[in-house]
N, C-alpha and C positions, 0 to 999 in steps of 0.2 A: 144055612142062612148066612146073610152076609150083615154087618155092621161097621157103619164109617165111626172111626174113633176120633179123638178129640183134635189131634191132625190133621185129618183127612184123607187118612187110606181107610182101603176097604175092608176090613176082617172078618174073615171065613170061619166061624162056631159053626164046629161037627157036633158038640156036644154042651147046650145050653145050661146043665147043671153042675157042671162041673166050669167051663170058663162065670158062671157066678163065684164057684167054690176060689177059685184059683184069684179073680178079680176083689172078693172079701177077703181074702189072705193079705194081697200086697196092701189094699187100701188100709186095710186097719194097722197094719206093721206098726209102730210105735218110734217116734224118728225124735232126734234126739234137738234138745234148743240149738246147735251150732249143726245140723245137719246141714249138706249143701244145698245148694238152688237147684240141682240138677235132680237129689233127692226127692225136694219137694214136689218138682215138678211131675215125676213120676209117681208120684201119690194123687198127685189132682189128677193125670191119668187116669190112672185105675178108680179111682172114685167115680170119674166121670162113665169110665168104661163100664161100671160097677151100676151104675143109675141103668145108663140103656139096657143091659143085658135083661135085668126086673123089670124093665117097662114092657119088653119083647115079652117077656115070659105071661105077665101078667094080660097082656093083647093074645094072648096066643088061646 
């Protein structure tokens, strides 16, 4: 299945249990007060990434 990320590219999940597992790993990561902008941003990524992939699952 394919999924557009927060971007706007396309991402190819072969395996919807495991990109959940991998997308709860980074989003929950624990980032520190002076982490950088580029940090965060990749946190709201994967958070983001982290929403759709449950929504998918959950429609599925």
């Amino acid at each position: 299945m394919k999924i557009q990320d927060k971007d706007g590219n396309t991402i190819e999940v072969e395996d919807l249990d495991k990109a959940i597992e991998h997308a709860e790993m980074f989003s929950n990561y624990k980032l520190s007060g002076k982490a950088s902008s580029f940090l965060k941003k990749r946190q709201a990524y994967w958070k983001d990434m982290l929403q759709k992939l449950k929504q998918v699952k959950k429609n599925k």
